[in-house]
C-alpha positions in Angstrom: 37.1 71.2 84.4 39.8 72.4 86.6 42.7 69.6 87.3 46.2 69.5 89.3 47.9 67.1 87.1 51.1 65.7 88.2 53.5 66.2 85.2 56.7 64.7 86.3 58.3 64.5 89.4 57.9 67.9 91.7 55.5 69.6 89.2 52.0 69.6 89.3 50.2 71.9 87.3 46.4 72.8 88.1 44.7 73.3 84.6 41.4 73.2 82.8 41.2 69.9 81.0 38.3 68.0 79.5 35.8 67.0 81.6 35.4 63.2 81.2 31.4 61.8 79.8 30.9 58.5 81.6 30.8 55.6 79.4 28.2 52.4 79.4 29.0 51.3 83.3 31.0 54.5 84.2 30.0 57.1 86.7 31.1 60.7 87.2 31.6 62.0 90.2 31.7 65.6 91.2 34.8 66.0 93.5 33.7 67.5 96.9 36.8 66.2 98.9 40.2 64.7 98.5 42.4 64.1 101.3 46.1 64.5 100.8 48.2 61.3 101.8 52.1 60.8 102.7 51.6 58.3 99.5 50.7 61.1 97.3 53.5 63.5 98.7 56.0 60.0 97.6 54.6 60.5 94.2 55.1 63.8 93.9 58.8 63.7 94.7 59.6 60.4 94.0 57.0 58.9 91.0 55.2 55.2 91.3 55.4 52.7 88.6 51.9 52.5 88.9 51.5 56.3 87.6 52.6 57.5 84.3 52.5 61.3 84.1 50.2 63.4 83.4 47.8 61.7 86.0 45.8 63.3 88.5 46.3 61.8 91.7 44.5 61.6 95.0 42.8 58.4 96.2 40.8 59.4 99.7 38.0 61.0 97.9 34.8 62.0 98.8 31.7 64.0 96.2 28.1 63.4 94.9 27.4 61.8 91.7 27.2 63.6 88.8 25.8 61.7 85.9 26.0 58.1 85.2 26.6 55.8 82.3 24.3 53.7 80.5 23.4 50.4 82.6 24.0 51.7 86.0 22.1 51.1 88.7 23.8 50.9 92.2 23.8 54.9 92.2 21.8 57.5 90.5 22.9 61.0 90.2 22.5 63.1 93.5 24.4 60.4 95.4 26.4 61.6 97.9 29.5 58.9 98.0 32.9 58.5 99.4 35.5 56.8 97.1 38.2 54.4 98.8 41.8 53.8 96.8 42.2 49.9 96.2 40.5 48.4 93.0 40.5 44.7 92.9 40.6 43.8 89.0 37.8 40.9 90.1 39.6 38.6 88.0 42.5 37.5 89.2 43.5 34.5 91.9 43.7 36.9 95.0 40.6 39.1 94.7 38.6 35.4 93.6 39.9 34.6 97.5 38.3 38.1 98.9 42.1 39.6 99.4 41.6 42.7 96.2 44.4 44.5 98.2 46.9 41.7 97.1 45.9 41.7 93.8 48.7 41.5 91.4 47.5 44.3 88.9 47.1 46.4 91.9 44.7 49.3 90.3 44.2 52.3 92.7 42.2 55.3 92.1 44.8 58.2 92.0 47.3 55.7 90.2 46.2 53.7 87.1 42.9 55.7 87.4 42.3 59.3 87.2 42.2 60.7 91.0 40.4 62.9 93.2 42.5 66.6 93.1 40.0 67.8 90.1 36.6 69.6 90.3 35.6 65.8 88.6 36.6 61.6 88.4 35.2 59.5 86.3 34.7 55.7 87.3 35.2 53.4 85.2 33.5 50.2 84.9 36.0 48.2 87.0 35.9 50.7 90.1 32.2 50.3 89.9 31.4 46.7 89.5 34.5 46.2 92.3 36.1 48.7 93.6 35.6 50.5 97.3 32.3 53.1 96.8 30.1 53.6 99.4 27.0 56.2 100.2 28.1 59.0 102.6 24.8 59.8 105.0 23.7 63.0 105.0 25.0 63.8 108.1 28.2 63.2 107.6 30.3 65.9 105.9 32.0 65.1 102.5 35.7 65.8 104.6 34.6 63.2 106.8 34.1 61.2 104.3 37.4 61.2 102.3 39.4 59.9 105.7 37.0 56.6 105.0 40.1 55.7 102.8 42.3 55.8 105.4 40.2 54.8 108.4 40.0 51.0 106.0 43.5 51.0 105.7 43.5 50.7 109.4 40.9 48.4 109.7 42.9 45.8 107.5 45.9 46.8 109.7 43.6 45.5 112.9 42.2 42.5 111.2 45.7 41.4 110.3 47.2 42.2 113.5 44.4 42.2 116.2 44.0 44.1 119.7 43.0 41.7 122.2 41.3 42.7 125.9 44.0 44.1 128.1 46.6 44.4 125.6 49.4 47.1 126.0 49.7 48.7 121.8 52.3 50.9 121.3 52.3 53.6 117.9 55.4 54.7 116.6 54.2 57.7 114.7 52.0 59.7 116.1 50.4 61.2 113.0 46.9 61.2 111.6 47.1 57.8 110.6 48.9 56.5 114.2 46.1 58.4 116.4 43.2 56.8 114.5 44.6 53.3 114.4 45.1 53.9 118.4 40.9 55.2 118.4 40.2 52.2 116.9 42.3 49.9 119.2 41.0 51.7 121.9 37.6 50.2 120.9 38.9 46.4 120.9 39.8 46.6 124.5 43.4 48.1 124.6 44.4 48.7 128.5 47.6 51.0 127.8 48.1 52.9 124.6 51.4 54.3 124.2 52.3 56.6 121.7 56.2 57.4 120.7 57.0 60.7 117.8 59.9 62.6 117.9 58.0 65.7 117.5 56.9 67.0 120.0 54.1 69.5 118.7 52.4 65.8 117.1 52.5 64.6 121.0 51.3 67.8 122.2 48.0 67.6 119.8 47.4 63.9 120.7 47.5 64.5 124.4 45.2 67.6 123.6 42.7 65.6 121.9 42.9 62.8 124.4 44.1 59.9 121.9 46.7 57.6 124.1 47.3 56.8 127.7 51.2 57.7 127.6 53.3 59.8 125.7 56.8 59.6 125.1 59.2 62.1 122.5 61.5 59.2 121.1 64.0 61.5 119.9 64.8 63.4 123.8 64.3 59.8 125.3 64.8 56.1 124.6 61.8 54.7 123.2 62.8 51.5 123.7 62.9 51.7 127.8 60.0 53.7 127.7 58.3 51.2 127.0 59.6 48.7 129.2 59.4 50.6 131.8 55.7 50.8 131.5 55.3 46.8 130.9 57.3 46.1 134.0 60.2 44.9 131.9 57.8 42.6 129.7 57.4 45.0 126.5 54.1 45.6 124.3 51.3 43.2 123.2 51.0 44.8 120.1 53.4 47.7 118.1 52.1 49.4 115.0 55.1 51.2 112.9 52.5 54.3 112.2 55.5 56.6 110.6 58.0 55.9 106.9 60.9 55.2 109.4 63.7 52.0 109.2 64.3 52.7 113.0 60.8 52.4 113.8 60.9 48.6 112.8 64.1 47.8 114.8 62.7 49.8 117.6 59.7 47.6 117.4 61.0 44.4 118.2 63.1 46.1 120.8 60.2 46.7 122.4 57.9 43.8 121.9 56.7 41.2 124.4 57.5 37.8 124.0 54.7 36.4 121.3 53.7 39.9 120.7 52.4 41.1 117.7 54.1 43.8 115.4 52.6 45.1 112.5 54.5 47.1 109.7 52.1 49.7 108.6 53.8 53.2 107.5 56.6 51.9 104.4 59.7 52.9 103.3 60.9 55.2 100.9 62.6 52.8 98.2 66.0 53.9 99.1 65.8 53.3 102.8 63.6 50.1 102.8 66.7 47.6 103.8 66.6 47.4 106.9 69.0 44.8 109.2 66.5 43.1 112.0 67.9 41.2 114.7 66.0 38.0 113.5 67.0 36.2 116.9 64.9 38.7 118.7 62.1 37.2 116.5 63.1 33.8 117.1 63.5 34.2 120.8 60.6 35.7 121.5 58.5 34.1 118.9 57.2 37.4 117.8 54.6 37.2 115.0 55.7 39.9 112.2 53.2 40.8 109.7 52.8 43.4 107.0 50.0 45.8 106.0 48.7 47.1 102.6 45.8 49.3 101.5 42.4 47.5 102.6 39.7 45.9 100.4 35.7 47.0 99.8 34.4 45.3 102.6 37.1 48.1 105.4 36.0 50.9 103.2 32.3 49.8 104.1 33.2 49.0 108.0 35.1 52.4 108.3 31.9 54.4 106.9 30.0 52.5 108.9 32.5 53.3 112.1 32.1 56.6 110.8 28.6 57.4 110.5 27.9 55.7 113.9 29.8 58.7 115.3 32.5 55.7 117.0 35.2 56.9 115.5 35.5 60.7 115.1 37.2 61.7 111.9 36.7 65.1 112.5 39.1 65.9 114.9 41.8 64.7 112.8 40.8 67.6 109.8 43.2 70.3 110.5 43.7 72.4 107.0 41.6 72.7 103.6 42.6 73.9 100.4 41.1 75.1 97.6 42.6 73.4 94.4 44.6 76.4 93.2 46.2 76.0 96.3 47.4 72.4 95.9 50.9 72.9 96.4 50.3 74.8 99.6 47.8 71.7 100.7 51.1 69.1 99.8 53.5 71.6 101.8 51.1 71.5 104.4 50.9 67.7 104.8 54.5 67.1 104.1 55.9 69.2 106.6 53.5 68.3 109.5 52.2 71.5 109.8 48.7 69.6 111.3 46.7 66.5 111.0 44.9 65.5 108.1 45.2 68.0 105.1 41.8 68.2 102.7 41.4 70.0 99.4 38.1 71.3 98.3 38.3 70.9 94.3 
């Protein structure tokens, strides 16, 4: 099969390599989609702990079963099925509590497991019996759903740090990932949505597409004020840090009503993830801080579900596909902003 395999840090190489023969409880899957994420552009330039080279990454994958393994039941081949990133190991302390995203092994398709950008994956037994799989309706398009993936992560985003009726959210970030999450919020009763980028081509697509209530280019005007001005001096319910910027957490306690609720979504590059918080802003207002990582399963099943329902519209946010000879190109793509959501088509 054709592969891009990551080889070491800014080299990826697409190749023909074996094509993998599912096991007793494995499944292989016949790549239809893979989206590309900032995560995997990190890995490219900058390697993960959890990859060891040559891998093939991608997690937000999408494609229709090929063959099965010995003892498999849940799917047959034919299945069309989208493929979410966190694998609980099922084992341990954290996924026995029903929180696989904290789980300390922290196996994720694209990372210890052979990913999506390859004409095939291969499941092994532990993605199967745990890990995020889901059947992808007919009409639904295989593009679609690969941004289940993401669409979860926001989901456990939300559950951790909910949208109440009336509630004024702020974005910082106003990328593919910032304008679902504010879709989705939309949908819990946000009043106000306010979205802050400093580019302003990001802000012009948003406002094209309809996704916020206000719009403000942070890096021509203070972010900060723009927001209190449109809170009467109070600040926001709720601020999602949608973007891999340190500033964007100061900003958002800046910017927060007292008792709001800011969530830490996008993270920081390794060299740039100290950041110095005025804690008495936290202590003042008694802001609640909290963090968010991956999603389990059970968002991977709520976003198809979202999804498929036609509530939240992926499609929109699909603005480039790729072939897989054309990986680098897809990465470029993604990494420079050129668009929204960047697919390859293995």
């Amino acid at each position: 099969m054709k592969a891009a395999v990551f080889e070491g840090l800014d080299k990826m190489v697409v190749k023909e390599i074996p094509t993998p023969t599912p096991k007793a409880g494995e499944i292989l899957v016949r790549v239809k989609s893979c989206a590309v994420c900032g995560s995997d552009v990190r890995i490219f330039h900058s390697g993960n702990s959890r990859v060891n080279p040559p891998q093939v990454i991608g997690h937000e994958i999408s494609g229709e079963v090929a063959e099965v393994g010995a003892g498999v039941t849940k799917f047959k081949a034919g299945d069309r099925i989208a493929i979410g990133a966190d694998v609980p190991c099922g084992q341990c302390y954290f996924c026995e509590a029903g929180i696989g995203n904290n789980c300390q092994i922290n196996y994720a398709m694209g990372y210890q497991f052979p990913g999506g950008f390859a004409e095939y994956v291969c499941l092994n037994d532990i993605v199967v019996n745990y890990g995020p799989l889901h059947r992808l309706p007919d009409h639904v398009s295989f593009d679609e759903g690969a941004l289940a993936e993401p669409l979860a992560c926001i989901l456990n985003a939300l559950e951790l740090t909910p949208v109440k009726l009336n509630d004024v959210v702020v974005f910082i970030g106003c990328g593919p990932i910032g304008m679902m999450m504010c879709r989705v919020a939309k949908t819990m009763g946000a009043s106000k949505t306010i979205m802050l980028d400093r580019e302003q081509a990001r802000l012009d697509l948003a406002k094209k597409l309809g996704i916020a209530d206000r719009y403000c280019n942070s890096a021509e005007n203070d972010g900060i004020k723009y927001v209190m001005d449109e809170t009467a001096g109070l600040g926001a319910d709720v601020i999602f840090t949608t973007c891999p910027a340190p500033a964007a957490q100061i900003d958002a306690l800046n910017m927060a009503k007292n008792r709001a609720r800011v969530c830490f979504f996008g993270g920081l590059p390794k060299n740039k993830s100290q950041v110095t918080l005025g804690t008495n802003i936290i202590h003042y207002k008694e802001l609640f801080i909290t963090g968010a990582h991956g999603s389990m399963p059970t968002h991977h099943g709520r976003a198809m579900d979202l999804i498929s329902s036609g509530v939240i519209n992926v499609k929109q946010f699909i603005t480039h596909t790729f072939g897989l000879d054309d990986i680098l190109r897809a990465f470029s793509a993604a990494e420079n902003y050129e668009g929204l959501r960047v697919v390859v088509n293995p």
